[in-house]
C-alpha positions as CSV (number, residue, x, y, z in Angstrom):
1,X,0.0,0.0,0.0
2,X,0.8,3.3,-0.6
3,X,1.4,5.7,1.8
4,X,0.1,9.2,1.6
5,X,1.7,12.4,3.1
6,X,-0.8,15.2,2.3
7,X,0.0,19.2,3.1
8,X,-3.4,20.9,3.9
9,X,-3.9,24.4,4.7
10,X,-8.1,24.5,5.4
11,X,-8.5,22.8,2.1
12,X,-9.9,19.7,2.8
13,X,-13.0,19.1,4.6
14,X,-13.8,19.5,7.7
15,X,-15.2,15.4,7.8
16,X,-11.9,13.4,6.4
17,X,-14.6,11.1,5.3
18,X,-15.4,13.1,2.4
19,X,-12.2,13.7,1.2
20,X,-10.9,12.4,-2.1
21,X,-8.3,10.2,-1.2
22,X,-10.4,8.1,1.2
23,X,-11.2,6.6,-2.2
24,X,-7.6,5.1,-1.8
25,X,-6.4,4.4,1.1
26,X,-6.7,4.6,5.0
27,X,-3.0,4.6,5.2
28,X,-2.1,8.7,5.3
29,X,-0.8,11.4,7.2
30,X,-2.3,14.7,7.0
31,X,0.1,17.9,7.8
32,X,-2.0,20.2,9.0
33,X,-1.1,23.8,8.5
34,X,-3.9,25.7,9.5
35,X,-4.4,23.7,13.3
36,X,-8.1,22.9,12.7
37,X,-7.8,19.1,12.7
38,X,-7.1,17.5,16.1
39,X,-3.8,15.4,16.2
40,X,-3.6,12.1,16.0
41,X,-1.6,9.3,14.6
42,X,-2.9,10.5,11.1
43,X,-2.4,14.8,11.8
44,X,0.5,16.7,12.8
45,X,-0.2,19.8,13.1
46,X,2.5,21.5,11.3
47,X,4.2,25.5,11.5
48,X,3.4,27.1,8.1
49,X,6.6,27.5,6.5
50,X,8.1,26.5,3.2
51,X,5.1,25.4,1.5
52,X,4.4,21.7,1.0
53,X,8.1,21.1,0.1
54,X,8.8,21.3,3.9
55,X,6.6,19.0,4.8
56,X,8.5,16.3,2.2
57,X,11.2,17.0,3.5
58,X,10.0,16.9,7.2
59,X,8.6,13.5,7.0
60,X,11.6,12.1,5.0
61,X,14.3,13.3,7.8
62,X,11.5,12.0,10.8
63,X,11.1,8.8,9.8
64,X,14.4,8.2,7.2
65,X,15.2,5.0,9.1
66,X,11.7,3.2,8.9
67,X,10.1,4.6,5.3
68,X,7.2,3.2,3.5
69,X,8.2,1.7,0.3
70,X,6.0,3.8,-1.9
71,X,5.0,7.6,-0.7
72,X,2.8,9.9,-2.6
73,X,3.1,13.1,-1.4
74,X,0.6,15.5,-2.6
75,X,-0.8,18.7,-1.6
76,X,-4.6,18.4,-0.2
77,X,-6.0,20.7,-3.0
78,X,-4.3,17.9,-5.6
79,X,-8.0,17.7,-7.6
80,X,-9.5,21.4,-7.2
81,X,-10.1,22.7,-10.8
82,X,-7.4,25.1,-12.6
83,X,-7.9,28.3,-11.8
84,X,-9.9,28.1,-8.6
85,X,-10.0,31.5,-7.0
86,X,-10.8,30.2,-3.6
87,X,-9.1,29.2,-1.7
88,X,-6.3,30.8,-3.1
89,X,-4.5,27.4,-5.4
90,X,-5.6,26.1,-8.0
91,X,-5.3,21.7,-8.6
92,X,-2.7,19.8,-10.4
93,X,-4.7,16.5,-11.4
94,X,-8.1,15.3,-11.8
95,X,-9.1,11.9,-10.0
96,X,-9.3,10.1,-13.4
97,X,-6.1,10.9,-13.8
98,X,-5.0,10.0,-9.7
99,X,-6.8,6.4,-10.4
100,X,-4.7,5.4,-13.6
101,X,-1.5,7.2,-11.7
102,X,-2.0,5.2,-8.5
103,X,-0.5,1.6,-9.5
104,X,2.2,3.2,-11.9
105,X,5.9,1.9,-11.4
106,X,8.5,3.9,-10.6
107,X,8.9,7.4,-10.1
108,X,5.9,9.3,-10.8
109,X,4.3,12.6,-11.5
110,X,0.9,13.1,-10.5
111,X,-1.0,15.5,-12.4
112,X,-2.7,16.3,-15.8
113,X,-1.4,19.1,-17.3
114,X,-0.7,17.2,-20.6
115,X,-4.4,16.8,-21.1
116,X,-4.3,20.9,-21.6
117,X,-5.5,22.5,-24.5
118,X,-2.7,25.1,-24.7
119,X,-0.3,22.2,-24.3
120,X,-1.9,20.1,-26.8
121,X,-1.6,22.5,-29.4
122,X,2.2,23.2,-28.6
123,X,2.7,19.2,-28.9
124,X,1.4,19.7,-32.4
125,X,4.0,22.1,-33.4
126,X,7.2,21.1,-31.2
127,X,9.0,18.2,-30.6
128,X,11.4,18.2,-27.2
129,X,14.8,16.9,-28.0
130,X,15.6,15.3,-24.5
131,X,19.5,14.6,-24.8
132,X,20.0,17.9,-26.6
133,X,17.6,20.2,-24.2
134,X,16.3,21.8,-26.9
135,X,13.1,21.8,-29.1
136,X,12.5,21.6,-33.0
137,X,9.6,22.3,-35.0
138,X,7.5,19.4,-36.5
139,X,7.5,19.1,-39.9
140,X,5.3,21.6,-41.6
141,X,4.8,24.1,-39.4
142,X,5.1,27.9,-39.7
143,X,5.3,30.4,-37.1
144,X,4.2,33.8,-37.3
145,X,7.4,36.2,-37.5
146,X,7.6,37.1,-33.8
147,X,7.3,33.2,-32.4
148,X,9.4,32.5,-35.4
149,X,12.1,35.6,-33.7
150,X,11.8,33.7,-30.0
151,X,11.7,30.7,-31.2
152,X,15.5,31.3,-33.0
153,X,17.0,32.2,-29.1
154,X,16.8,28.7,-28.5
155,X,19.7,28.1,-30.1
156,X,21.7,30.5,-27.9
157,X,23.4,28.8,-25.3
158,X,21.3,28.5,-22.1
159,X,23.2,31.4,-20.2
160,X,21.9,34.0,-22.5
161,X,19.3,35.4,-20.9
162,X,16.2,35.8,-23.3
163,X,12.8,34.9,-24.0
164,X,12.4,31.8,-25.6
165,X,9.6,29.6,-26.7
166,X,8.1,27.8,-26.0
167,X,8.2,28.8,-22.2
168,X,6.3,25.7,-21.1
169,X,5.4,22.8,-23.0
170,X,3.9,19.4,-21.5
171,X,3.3,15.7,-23.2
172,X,3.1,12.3,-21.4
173,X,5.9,11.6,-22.9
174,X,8.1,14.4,-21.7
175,X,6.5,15.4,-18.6
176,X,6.0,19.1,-18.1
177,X,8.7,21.0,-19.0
178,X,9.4,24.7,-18.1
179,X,12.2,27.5,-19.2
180,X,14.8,27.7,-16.8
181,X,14.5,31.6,-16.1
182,X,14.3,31.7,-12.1
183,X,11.1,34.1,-13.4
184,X,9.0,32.9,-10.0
185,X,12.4,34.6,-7.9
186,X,10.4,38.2,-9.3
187,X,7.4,37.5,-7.3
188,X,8.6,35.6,-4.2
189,X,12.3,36.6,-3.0
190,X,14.6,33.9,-1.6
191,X,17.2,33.9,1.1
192,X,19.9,31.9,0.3
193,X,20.1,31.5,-4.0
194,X,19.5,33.6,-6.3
195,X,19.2,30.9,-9.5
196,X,18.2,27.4,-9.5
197,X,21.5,27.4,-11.4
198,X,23.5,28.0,-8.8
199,X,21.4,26.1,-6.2
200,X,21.6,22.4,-8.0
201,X,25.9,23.0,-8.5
202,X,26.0,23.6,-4.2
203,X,24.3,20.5,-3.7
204,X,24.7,18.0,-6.3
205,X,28.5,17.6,-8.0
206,X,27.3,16.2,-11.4
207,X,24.5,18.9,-11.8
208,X,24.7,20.6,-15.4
209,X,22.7,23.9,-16.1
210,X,19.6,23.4,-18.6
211,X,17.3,25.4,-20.8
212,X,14.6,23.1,-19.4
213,X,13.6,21.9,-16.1
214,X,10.9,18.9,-16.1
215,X,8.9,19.0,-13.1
216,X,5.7,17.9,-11.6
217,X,3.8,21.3,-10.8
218,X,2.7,21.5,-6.9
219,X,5.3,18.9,-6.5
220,X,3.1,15.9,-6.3
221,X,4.8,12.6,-6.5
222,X,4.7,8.8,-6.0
223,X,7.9,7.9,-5.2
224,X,10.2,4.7,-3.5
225,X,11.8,4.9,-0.3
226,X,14.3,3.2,-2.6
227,X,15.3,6.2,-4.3
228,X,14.9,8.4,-1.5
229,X,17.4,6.5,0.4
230,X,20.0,7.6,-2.7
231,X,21.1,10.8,-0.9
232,X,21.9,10.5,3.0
233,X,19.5,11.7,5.7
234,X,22.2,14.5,6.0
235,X,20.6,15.7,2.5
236,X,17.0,16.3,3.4
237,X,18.2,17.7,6.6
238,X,19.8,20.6,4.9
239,X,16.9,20.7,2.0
240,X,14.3,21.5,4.7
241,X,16.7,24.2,6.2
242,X,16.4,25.6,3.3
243,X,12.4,26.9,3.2
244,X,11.6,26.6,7.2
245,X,12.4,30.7,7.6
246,X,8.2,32.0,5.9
247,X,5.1,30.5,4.5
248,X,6.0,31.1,1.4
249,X,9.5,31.2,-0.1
250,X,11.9,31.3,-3.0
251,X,14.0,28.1,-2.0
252,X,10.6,26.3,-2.2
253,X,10.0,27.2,-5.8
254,X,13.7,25.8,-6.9
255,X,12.9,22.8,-5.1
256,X,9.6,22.3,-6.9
257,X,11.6,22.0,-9.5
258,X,14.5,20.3,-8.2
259,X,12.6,17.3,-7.0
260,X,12.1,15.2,-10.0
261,X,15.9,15.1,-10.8
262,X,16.5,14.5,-7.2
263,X,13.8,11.8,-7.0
264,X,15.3,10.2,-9.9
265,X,18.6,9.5,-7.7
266,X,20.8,10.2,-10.5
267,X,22.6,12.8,-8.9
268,X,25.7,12.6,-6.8
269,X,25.1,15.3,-3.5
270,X,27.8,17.0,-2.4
271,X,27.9,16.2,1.7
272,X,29.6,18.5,4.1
């Protein structure tokens, strides 16, 4: 069985009965953020800092010596319609798209943002070259003369910094991917980095900047206490350190997009 590790700030109802993932499975803990739940073996009551990312974090360095071997951590407004206004988030994946997730192997991302219709178009006219981090247009496809102008920066090497297109793009296939422009650090200031450049080469030895950064958006993942246990409690220790100083923080949105490569285990951390 799967074990679920949920984030909630008064999203879910106020019954637990009624909440979506009672539909699969009675084994979860719920981090409560807003203290309206009473504690129990199933809610913590957790300080509001950092996001859900510090609650991944949390639960991986509390119980790093006795992990479930599947996890899926998720935020608690997982299913809540794009573009919600309140409360203020908007969902990542519908239940359809939770129930043929659920039994997946490996390492996966749980939501349905390739089922967009702004991404389906862009899969008509792009093609993501994966080894060469880099996209190409499918065969017979013109773009208007300013897409065709962005569109041509792609080719500049990734340290150029310039609009590109496209910006986002999302397939099955390929995941979602996004432009690696540290744009979120113009909104919500961080403490410690100021790039998710310069971030992943601190941690992680073999780390190689990219134009593109696949990641699962709300950071909702099924992952394997296999994998986690890649990268040394000493890791996640330092991760969490990283987003436990506000409720909402710049490290938080690197990590967003860190955690699919570090899920993956393919990187080498760089340990004090």
């Amino acid at each position: 069985m799967i074990k679920f590790v949920i984030s909630d700030y008064n999203w879910l109802d106020s019954n637990l009965e009624n909440c979506w993932f009672k539909e699969f499975t009675t084994d979860y803990l719920i981090y409560d953020k807003f203290h309206r739940f009473q504690t129990s073996n199933k809610v913590v009551r957790q300080k509001n800092v950092g996001q859900n990312v510090y609650d991944m974090f949390d639960f991986i360095v509390e119980n790093y010596e006795n992990l479930p071997n599947k996890i899926f951590f998720c935020r608690s407004c997982i299913t809540f319609p794009k573009g919600r206004s309140r409360p203020k988030s908007n969902g990542n994946c519908s239940l359809k798209e939770i129930r043929r997730l659920i039994n997946k192997d490996g390492l996966v991302e749980v939501h349905d943002y390739n089922y967009l219709e702004k991404y389906l178009a862009l899969s008509k006219k792009f093609k993501y070259l994966k080894n060469e981090d880099r996209f190409i247009l499918k065969p017979n496809i013109k773009l208007n003369f300013k897409d065709k102008l962005l569109f041509g920066f792609n080719k500049l090497p990734k340290t150029f910094r310039v609009s590109r297109i496209p910006t986002s793009y999302c397939t099955r296939k390929d995941g979602f991917l996004e432009i690696n422009s540290n744009w979120y650090l113009r909104h919500q200031k961080a403490k410690f980095f100021n790039s998710y450049d310069k971030f992943m080469s601190t941690f992680f030895r073999n780390y190689s900047p990219k134009k593109y950064i696949r990641f699962s958006p709300g950071c909702n993942y099924i992952v394997s206490s296999e994998n986690i246990y890649k990268y040394k409690k000493e890791l996640y220790i330092k991760l969490r350190s990283l987003v436990d100083y506000a409720p909402v923080v710049g490290e938080a949105f690197m990590l967003e997009r860190a955690l699919y490569s570090i899920f993956e285990g393919k990187l080498e951390a760089i340990y004090s």
